[in-house]
C-alpha positions in Angstrom: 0.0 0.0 0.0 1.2 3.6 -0.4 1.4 5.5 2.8 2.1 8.6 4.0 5.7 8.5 4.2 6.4 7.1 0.5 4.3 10.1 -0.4 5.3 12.8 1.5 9.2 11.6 1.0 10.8 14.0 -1.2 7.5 15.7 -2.0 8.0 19.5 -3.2 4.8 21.4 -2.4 3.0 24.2 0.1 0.0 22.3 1.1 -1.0 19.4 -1.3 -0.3 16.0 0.3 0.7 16.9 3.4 -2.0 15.4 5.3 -2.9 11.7 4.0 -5.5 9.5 4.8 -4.6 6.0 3.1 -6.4 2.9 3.0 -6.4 -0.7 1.2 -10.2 -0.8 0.4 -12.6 1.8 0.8 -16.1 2.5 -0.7 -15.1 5.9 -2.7 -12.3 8.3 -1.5 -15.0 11.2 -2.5 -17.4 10.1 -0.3 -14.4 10.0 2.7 -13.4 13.2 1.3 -16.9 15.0 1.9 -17.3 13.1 5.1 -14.1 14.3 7.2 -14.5 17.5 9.3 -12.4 20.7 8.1 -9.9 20.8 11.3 -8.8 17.3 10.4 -8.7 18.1 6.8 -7.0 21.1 5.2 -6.6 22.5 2.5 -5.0 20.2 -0.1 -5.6 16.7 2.5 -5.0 13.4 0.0 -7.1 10.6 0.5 -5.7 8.0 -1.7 -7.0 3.8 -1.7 -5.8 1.0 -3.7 -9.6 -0.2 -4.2 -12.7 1.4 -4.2 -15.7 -0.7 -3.6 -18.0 1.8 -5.1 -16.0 4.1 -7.1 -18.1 6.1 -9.1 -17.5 9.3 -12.3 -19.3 11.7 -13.8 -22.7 10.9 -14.8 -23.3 8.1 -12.3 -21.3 5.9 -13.8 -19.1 3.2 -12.3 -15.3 3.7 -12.0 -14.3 -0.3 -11.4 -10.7 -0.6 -11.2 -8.2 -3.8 -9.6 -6.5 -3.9 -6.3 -3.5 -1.7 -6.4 -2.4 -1.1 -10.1 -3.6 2.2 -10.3 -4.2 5.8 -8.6 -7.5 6.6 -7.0 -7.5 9.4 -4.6 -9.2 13.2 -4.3 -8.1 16.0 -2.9 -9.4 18.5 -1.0 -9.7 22.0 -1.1 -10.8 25.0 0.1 -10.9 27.3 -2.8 -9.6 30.9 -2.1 -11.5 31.9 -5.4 -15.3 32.5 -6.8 -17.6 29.5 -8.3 -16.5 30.9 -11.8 -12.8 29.3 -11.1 -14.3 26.7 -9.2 -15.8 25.3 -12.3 -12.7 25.3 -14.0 -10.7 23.2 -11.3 -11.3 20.2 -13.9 -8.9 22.0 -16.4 -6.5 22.6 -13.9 -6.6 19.0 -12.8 -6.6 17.6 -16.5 -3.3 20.1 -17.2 -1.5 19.0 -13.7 -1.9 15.2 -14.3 -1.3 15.9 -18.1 1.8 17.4 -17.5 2.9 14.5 -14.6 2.2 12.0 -17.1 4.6 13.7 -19.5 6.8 14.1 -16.3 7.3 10.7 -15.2 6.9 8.9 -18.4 7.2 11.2 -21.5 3.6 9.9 -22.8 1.8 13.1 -24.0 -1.8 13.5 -23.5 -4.8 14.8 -24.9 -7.6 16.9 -23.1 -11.3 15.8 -23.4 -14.0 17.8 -22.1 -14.7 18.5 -19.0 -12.6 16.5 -17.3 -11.2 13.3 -18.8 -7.4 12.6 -20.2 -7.1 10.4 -23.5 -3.7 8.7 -25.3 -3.7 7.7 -28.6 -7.7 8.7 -28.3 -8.0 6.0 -25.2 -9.1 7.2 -21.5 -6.5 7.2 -19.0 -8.3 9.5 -16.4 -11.3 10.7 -15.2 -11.7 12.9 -12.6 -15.3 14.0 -10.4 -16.1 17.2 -8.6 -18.1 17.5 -5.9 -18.8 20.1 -3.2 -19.8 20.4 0.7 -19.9 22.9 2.9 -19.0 20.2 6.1 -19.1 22.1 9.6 -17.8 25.5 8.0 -19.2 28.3 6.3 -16.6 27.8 3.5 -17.5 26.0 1.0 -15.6 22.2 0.9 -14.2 21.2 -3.0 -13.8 17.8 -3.4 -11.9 16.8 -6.9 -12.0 13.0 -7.3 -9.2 11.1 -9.5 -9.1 7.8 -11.4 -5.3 7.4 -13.5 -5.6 3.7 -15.1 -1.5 3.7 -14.1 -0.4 -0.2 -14.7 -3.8 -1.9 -15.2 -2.5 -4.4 -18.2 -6.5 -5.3 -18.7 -9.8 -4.2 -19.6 -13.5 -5.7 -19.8 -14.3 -6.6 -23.3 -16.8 -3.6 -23.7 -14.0 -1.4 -22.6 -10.7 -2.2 -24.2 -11.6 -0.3 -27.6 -12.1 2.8 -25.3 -9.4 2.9 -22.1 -6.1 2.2 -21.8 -3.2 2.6 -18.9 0.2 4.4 -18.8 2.1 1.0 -18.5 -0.2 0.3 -21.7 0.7 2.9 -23.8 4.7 3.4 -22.8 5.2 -0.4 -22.2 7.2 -0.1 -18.9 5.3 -0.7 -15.4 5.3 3.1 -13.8 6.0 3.7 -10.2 2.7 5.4 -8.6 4.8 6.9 -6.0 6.8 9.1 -8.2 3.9 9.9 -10.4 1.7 10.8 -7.5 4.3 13.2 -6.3 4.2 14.9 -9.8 0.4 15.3 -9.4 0.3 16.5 -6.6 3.1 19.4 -7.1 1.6 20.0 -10.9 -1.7 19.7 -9.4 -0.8 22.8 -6.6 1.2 25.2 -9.2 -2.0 24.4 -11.7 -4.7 25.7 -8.4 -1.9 28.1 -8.1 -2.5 29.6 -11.3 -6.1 29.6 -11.1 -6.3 31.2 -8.0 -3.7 34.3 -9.2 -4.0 34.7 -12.6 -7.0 35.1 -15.2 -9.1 32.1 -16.0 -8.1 32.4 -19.9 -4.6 31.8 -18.8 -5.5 28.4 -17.6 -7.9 27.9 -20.5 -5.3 28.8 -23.1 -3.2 26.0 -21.5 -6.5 23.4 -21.9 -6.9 24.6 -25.0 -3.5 23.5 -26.6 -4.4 19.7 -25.1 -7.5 19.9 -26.2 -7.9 18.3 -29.8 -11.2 19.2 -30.2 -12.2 22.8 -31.8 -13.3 22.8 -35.1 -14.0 18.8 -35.7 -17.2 17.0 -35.5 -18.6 15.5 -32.4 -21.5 13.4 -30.7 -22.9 15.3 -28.0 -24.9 13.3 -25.5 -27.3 15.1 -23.0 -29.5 12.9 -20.6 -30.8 10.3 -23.2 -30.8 12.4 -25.8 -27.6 12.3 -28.8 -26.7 15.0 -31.4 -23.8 15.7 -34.2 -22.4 19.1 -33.6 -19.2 20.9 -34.3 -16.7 21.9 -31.0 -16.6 25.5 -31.3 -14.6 26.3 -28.2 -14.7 26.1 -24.2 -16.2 28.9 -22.2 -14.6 30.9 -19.6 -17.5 29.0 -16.8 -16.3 25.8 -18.8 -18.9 25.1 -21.1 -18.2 24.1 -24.2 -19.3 26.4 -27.1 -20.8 24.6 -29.8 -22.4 24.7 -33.5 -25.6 22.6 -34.2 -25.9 20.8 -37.7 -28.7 24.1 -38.4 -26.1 26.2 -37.3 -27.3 27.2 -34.1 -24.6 28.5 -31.3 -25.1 27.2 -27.9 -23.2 26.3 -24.7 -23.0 22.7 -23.2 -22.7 22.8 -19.2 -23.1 18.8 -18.8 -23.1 15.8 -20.3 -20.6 13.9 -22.6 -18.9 14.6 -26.0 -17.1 12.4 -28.1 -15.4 12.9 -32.1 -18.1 11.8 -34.3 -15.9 9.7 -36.1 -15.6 7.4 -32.5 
């Protein structure tokens, strides 16, 4: 299992990771997350498992994922910034594990909006956020990971459509050293949000994001369309162009190329 001492060993950052709740099996780490009480939780807490009995992603859907190949964790935060950068925390954790990837084992990613992180057009990452205001008046962020890190299979209804780091670089990766890199990319990435502009950090997601300008499947609820990605928003909608030519904004749901 990785504890707080692997972690926090050699780990370069302010806040992020400092305090670590660690555990074999748990139900979700979000749910432990939204569950602990502020004074035993700071700002930038980890709560990391090696399973989760009832992981779960955006949309309700399942995250399944074996006993101790990859990283499932959240983080927790206590935003020093408005609901229009909380939004946009999902681009900041989609840019922070990007670039750790790229860190640790030179695989470069791709963007996917909101929230997810593709290679070579497979998922790798998912993340969730959720909020809670606990026993404070400040408001409790909650942003949930999934990295498939060296999971070597998939079910047969997923393997067209996920993949893994050790996967895709054919090495196995060590989860310590790539969690350290999220968590410090992760912190300079907040870091950003919190000082500078949102379009700084959406100029970033933008350059990962091969999206704009190509066809895609939009699915809301139950409902499925064919539009064109336009571009994201600053509140982090996407910007899109119905097949009658009508502008509009997504705020939920899921996207995918046309093509896929």
């Amino acid at each position: 299992m990785i504890d707080k001492t692997q972690i926090i060993d050699q780990l370069n950052t302010k806040s992020f990771g400092h305090t670590v709740f660690s555990f074999d099996s748990i139900d979700s780490t979000n749910t432990f997350a939204k569950q602990l009480q502020s004074n035993d939780a700071p700002h930038g807490t980890l709560i990391i498992a090696e399973e989760q009995t009832a992981g779960r992603g955006r949309l309700q859907r399942n995250w399944v994922s074996p006993f101790g190949k990859n990283l499932l964790l959240s983080i927790i935060l206590f935003p020093d910034f408005g609901m229009e950068k909380i939004l946009l925390l999902p681009f900041a954790g989609s840019l922070a594990i990007a670039d750790a990837i790229e860190n640790v084992t030179g695989l470069s990613s791709t963007c996917k909006w909101p929230n997810d992180l593709l290679i070579n057009g497979k998922k790798v990452c998912g993340m969730l956020l959720e909020s809670s205001l606990g026993n404070s008046a400040q408001e409790k962020i909650v942003l949930g990971i999934g990295l498939n890190v060296n999971q070597e299979e998939f079910s047969e209804d997923l393997k067209s459509k996920a993949s893994s780091l050790q996967l895709e670089c054919g090495a196995v990766i060590n989860r310590v050293t790539l969690l350290r890199n999220i968590l410090e990319e992760l912190e300079h990435r907040y870091e950003q949000l919190s000082h500078f502009p949102s379009q700084r950090l959406l100029n970033d997601w933008r350059m990962k994001a091969l999206l704009f300008g190509k066809k895609i499947t939009v699915l809301e609820s139950e409902f499925s369309f064919t539009a064109t990605a336009i571009d994201v928003n600053e509140d982090g909608s996407l910007i899109i162009e119905t097949e009658d030519g009508l502008k509009r904004n997504i705020f939920a749901g899921d996207v995918s190329l046309a093509y896929s």
